[in-house]
N, CA, C and O of each residue as an XYZ file, in Angstrom:
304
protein
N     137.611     80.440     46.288
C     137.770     79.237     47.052
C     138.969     79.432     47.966
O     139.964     80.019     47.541
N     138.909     78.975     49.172
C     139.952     79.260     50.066
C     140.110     77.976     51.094
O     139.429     77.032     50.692
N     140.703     77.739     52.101
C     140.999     76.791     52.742
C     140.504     77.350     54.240
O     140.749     78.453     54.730
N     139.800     76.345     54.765
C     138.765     77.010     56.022
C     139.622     77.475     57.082
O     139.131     78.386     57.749
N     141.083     76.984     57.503
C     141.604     77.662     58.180
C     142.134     79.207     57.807
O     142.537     79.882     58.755
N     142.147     79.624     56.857
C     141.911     81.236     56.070
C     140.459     81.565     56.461
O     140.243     82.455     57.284
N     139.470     80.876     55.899
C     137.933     81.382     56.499
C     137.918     81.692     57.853
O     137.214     82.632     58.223
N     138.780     80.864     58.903
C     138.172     80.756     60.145
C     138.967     82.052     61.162
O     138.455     82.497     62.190
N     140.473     82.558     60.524
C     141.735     83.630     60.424
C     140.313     84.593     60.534
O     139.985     85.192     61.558
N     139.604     84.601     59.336
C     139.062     85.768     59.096
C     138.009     86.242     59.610
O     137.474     87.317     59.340
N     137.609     85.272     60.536
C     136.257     85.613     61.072
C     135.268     84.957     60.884
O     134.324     84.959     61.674
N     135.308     84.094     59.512
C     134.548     83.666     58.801
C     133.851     82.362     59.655
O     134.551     81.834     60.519
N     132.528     81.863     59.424
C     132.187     80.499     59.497
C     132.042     79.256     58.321
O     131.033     79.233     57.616
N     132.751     78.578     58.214
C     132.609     77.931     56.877
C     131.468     77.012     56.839
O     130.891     76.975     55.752
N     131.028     76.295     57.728
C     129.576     75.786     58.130
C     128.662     76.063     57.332
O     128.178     75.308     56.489
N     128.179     77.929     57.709
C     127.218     78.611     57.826
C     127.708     79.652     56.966
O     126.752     80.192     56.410
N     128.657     80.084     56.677
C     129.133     81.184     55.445
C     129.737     80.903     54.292
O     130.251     81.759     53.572
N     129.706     79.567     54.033
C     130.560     78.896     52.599
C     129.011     78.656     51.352
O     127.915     78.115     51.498
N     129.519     79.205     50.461
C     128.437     78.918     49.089
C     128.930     77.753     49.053
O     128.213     77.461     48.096
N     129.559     76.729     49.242
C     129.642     75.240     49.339
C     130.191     74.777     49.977
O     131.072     75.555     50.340
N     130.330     73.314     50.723
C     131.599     72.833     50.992
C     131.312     71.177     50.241
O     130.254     70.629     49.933
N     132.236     70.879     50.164
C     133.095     69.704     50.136
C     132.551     68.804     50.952
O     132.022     69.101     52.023
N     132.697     67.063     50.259
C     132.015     66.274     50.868
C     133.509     65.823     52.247
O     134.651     66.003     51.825
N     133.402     65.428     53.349
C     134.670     64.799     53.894
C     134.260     63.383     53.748
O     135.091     62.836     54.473
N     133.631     62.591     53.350
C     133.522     60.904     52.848
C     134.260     60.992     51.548
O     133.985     61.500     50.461
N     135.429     60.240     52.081
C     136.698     59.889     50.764
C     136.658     61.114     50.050
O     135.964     61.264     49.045
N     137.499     62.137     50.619
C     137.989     63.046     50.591
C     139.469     62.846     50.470
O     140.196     62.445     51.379
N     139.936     63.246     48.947
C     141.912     63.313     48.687
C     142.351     64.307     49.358
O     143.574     64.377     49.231
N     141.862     65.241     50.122
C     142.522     66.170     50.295
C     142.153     66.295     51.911
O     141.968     67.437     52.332
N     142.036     65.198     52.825
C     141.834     65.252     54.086
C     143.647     65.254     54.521
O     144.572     64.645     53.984
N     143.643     66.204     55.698
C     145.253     65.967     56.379
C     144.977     64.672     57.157
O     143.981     64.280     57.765
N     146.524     63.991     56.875
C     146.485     62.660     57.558
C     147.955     63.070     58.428
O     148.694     64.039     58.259
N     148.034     62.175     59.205
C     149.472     62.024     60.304
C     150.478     61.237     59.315
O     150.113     60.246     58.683
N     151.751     61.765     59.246
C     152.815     60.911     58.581
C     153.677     60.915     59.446
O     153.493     61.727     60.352
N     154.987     59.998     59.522
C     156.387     60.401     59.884
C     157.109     59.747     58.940
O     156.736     59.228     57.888
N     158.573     59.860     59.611
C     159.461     58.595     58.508
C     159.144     57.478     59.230
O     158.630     57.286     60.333
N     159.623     56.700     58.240
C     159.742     54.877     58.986
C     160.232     54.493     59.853
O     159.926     53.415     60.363
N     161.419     55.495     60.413
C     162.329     55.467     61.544
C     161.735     55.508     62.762
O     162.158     54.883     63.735
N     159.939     56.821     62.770
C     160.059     57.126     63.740
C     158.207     56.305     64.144
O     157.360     56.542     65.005
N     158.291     55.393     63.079
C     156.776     54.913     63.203
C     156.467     53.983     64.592
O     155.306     53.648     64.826
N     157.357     53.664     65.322
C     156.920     52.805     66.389
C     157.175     53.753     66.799
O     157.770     53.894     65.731
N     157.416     54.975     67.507
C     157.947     55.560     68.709
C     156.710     56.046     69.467
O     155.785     56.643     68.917
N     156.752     55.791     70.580
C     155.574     55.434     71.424
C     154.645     57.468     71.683
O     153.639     57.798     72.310
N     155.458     58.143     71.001
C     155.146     59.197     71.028
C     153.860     59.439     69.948
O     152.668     59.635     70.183
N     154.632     59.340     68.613
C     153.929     59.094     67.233
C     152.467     58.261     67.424
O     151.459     58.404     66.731
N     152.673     57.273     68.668
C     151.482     56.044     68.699
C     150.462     57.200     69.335
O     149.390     57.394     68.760
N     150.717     57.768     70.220
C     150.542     58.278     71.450
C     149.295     59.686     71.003
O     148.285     60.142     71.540
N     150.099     59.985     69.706
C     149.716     61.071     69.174
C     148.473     60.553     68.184
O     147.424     61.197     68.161
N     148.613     59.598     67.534
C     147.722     58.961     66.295
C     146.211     58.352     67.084
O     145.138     58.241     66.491
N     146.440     58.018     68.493
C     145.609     57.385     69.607
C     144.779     58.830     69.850
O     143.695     59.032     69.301
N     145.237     59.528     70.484
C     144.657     60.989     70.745
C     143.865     61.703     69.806
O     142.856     62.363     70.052
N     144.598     61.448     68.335
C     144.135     62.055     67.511
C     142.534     61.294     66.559
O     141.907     61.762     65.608
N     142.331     60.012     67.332
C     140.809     59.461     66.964
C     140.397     59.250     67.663
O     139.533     58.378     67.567
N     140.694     59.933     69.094
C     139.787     59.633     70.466
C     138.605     60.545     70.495
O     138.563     61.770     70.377
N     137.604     59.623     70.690
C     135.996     60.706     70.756
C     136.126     61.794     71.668
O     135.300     62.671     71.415
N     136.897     62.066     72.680
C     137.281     63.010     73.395
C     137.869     64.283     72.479
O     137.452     65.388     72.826
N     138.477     64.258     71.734
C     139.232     64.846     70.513
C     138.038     65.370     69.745
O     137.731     66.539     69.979
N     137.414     64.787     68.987
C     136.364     64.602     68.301
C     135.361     65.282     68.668
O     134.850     65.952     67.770
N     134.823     65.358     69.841
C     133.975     65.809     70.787
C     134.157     67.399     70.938
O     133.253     68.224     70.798
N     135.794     67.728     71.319
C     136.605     68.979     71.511
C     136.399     70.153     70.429
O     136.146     71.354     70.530
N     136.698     68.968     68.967
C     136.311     69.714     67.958
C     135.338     69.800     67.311
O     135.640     70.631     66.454
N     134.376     69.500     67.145
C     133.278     69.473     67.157
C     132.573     70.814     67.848
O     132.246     71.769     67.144
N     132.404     70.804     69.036
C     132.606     72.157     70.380
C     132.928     73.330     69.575
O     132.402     74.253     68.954
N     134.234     72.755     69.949
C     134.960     74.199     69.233
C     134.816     75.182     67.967
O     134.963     76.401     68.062
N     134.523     74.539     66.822
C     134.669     74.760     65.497
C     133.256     74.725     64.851
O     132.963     75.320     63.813
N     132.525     74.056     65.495
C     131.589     74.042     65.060
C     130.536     74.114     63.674
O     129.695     74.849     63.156
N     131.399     72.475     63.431
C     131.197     72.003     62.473
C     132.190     72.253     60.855
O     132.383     71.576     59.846
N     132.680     73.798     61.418
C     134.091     73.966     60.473
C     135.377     73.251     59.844
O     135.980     73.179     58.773
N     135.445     72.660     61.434
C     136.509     71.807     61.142
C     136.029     70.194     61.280
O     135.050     70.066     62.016
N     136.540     68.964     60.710
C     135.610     67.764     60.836
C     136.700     67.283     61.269
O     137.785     67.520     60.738
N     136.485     66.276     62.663
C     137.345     65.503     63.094
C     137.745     64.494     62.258
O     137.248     64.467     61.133
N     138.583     63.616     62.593
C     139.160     62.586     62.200
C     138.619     61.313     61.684
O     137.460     61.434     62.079
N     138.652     60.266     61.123
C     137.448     59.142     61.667
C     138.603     58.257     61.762
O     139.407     58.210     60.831
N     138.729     57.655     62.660
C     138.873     56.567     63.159
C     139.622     55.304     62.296
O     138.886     54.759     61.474
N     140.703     54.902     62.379
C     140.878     53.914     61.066
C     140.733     52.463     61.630
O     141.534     52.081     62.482
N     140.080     51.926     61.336
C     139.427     50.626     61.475
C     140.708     49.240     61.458
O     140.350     48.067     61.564
């Protein structure tokens, strides 16, 4: 078992070359965006969290990775 950015280092497709993957619906082990509390309004942090569930984004990776990597969803 390895972590798909190691699969993807290697050449690998995790898609299409993994004996399994993992569901990403309520998934503990999805990366999320943090900062400190200090820096939670800073229009940068916003700026970045906005970008980072824009279907444009989503779209990019998707493209790119193809299907390896799963975008973000959106927090409601």
């Amino acid at each position: 078992m390895i972590n798909g950015n190691y699969a993807l280092e290697a050449g690998l497709v995790p898609a299409k070359d993994a004996l399994g993957l993992e569901s990403a619906t309520n998934n503990p082990y999805a990366n999320i965006l943090v900062t400190t509390p200090a820096l939670a309004n800073d229009p940068r942090i916003k700026a970045l969290a906005k970008d980072l569930t824009s279907p444009q984004v989503a779209e990019f990776i998707r493209k790119q990775y193809n299907g390896s990597v799963i975008p973000v969803a959106p927090q409601s």
